[in-house]
C-alpha positions in Angstrom: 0.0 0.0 0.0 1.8 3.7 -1.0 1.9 6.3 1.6 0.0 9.5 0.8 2.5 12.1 -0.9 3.4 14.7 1.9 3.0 18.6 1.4 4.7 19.4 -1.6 5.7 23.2 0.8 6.8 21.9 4.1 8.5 18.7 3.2 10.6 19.9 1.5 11.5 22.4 4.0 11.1 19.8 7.3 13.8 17.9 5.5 16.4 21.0 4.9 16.2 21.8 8.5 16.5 18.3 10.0 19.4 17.6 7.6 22.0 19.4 10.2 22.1 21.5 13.0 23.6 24.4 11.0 20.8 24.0 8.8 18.2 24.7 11.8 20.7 27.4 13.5 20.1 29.5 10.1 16.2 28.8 9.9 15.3 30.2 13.8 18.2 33.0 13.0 15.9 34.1 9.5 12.2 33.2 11.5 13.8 35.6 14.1 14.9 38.2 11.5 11.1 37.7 9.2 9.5 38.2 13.2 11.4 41.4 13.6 11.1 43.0 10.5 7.4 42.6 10.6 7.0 44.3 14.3 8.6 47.0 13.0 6.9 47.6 9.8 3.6 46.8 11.6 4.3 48.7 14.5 4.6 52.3 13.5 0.9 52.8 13.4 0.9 52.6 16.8 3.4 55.0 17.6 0.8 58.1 16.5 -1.5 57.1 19.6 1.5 56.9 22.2 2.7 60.2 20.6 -1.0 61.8 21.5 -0.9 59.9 24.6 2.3 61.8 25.3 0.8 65.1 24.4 -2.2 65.0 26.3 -0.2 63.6 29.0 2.6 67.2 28.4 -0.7 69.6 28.1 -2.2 68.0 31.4 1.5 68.7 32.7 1.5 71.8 31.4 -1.9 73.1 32.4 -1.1 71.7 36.3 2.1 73.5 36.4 0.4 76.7 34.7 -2.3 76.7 37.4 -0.4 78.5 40.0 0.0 81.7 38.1 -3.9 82.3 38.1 -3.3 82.1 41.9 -3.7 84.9 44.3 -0.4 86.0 45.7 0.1 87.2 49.4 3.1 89.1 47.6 3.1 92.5 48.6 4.9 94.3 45.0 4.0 97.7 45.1 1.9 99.4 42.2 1.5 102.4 40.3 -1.5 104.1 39.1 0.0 103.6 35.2 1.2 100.1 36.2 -2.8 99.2 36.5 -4.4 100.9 33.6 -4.1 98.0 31.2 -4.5 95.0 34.2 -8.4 93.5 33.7 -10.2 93.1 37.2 -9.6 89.8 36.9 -6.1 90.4 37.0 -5.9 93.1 39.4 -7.6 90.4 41.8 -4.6 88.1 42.3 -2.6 90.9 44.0 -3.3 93.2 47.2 -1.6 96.5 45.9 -3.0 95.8 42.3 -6.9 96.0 43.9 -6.1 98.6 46.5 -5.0 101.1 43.3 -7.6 99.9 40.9 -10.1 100.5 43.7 -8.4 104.3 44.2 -8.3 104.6 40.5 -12.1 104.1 39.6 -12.7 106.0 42.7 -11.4 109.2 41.8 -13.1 109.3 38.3 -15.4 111.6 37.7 -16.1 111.6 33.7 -19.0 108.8 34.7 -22.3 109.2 36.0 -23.0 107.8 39.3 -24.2 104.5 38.0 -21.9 104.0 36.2 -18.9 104.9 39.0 -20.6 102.8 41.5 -20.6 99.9 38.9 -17.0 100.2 38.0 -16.3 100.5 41.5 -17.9 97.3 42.5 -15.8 95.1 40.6 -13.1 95.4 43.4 -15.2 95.5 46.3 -17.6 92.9 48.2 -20.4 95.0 48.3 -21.8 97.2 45.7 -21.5 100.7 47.0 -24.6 102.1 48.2 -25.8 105.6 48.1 -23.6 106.4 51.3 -20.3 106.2 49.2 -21.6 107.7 46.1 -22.8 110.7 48.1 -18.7 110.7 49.6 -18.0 110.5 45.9 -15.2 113.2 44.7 -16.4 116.4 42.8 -13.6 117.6 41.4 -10.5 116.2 40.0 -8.5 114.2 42.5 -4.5 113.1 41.4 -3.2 110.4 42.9 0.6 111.2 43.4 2.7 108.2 44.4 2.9 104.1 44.4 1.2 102.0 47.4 2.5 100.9 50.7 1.1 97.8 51.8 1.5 95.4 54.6 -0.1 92.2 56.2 -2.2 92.0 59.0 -3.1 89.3 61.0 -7.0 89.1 62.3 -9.0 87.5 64.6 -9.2 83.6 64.0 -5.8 83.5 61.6 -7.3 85.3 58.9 -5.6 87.8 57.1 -5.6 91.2 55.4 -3.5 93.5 53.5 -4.1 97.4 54.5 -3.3 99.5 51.8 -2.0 103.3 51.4 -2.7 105.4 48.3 -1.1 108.7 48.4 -3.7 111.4 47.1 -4.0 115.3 46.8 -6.3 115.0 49.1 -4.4 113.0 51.8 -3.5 109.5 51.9 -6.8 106.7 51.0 -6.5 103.9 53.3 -7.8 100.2 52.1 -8.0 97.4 53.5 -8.2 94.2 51.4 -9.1 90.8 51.7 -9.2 87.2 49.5 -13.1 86.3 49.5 -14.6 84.2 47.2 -16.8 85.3 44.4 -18.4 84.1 41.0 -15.1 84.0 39.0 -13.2 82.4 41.8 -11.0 83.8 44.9 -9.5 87.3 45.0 -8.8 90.1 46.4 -11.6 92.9 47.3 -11.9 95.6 49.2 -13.8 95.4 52.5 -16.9 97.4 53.6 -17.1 100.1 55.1 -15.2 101.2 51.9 -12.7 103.9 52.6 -13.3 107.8 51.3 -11.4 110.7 51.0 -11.8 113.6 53.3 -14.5 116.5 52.0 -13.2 119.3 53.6 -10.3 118.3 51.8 -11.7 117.4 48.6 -13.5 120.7 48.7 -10.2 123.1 49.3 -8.9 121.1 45.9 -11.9 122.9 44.2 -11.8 125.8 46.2 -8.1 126.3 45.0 -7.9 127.3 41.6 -10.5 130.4 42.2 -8.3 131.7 45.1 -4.8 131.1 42.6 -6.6 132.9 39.6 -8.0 136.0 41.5 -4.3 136.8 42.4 -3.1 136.0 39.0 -5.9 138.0 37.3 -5.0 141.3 39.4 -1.2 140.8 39.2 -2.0 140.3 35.2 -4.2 143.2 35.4 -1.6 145.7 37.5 1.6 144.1 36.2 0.3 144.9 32.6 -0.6 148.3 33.1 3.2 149.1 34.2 4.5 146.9 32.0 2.6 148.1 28.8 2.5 151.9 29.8 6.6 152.1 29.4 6.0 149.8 25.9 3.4 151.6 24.8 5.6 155.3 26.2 9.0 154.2 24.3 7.4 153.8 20.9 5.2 157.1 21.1 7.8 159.1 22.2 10.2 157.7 19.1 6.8 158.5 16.7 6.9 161.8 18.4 10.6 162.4 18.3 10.8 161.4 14.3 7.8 163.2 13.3 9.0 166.6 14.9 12.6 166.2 13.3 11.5 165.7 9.9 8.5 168.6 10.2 10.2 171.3 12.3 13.8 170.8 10.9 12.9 173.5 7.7 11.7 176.2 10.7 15.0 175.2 12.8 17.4 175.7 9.6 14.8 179.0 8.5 15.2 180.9 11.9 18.8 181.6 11.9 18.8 183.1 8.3 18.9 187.1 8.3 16.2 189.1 6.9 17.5 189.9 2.9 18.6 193.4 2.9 18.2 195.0 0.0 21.8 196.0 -1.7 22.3 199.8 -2.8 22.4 200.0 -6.8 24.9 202.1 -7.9 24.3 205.3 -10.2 25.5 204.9 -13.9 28.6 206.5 -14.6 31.7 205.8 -15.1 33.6 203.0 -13.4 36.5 204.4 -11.0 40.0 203.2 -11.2 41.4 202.1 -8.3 44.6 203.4 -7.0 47.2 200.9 -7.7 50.6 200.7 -6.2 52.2 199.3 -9.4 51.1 200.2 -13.4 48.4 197.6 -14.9 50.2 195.6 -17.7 49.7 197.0 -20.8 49.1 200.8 -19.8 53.0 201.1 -20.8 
């Protein structure tokens, strides 16, 4: 009975490698080789999805480490009123001095109505103002002339508060801030009773510029006078002296001339000789 033919693929194959043990040393080296080559062509693909498992795992990183800058700081760095003029409330929020000043700055503005003020000043505060502080608001134009000076104050319980100095025309605006929460997250803002300037003070700002320009209009108005009377004096006399030289200088040169005389005509006669002491040539 004949055995069945074998697989005209693998027998041959089966017999190469059981022939010797070189034989089978080469064929596990080349499956080895075949294996690798294929996890590396077949494998890239998946090197995309670790690459955006790498970013997202980088942005979280990045987002986590970026987090403490939107933080409120306990940093006292002194401000300017220019260094907040382009700083958003938001902004302003994360720093004592930064509120304090944005508080002083919206506080002495007076190009808005009174809603308006009182909204724009209740982005820094707890509270919105009530009538109380818009009835304290300033009338008149109110500089602020210098940075802040903060410092830290410890309260009751541990809690603790930065009391701020603004340096004004109208004396020194005192605020005391605190971190509270609000809609938008923790910040600073300023605590009620909100802090005002003094009136009476206020009031002498607009007093001042009446009591400077009654001076400066009567000094203008007497200083003038002596001042223009010799101006006006030194050209009139210089008119005056030109226009007499050139009109009365015929009369001056007129006066000292003599009256014409008339001049005796002699009678018609013969002319006399004179007497000479030697002849006249030609008489000879």
């Amino acid at each position: 009975m004949a055995r069945p033919a074998g697989n005209p693929v693998l027998a041959p194959i089966r017999r190469w490698v059981l022939y010797s043990r070189t034989n089978l040393t080469i064929s596990v080296a080349a499956v080895l080789a075949v294996l690798f080559l294929a996890g590396t062509v077949f494998g890239e693909p998946l090197t995309p999805t670790n690459t955006s498992t790498t970013a997202a795992t980088t942005g979280s990183t990045t987002t986590t480490t970026a987090a403490p800058s939107d933080e409120i700081t306990y940093d006292l760095v002194e401000v300017t009123e220019s260094a907040i003029a382009g700083l958003t409330t938001a902004a302003a929020g994360k720093s004592a001095p930064a509120t304090a000043m944005a508080y002083a700055h919206s506080y002495v503005d007076i190009t808005q109505s009174n809603t308006e003020w009182r909204t724009k000043l209740g982005r820094y505060t707890i509270d919105t103002p009530g009538d109380t502080i818009v009835a304290a608001r300033p009338q008149v134009p109110v500089a602020i002339t210098g940075p802040t000076t903060s410092e830290i104050v410890t309260g009751a319980g541990g809690a603790r508060r930065a009391e701020v100095t603004i340096p004004t025309q109208a004396g020194d605006l005192r605020v005391s801030v605190q971190v509270a929460e609000s809609p938008s997250g923790a910040k600073w803002q300023v605590q009620n009773p909100f802090p005002t300037l003094d009136r009476d003070e206020v009031s002498k700002l607009g007093a001042a510029p009446t009591l400077v320009s009654v001076p400066s209009t009567s000094s203008h108005s007497t200083t003038p006078q002596t001042a223009t009377q010799p101006i006006t004096s030194q050209p009139k006399p210089s008119t005056t002296t030109s226009a007499p030289e050139s009109v009365t200088a015929p009369p001056a040169m007129s006066e000292p001339e003599p009256t014409p005389v008339p001049v005796p005509v002699p009678e018609p006669g013969p002319i006399p000789i004179p007497e000479l002491d030697t002849p006249i040539p030609g008489a000879l």
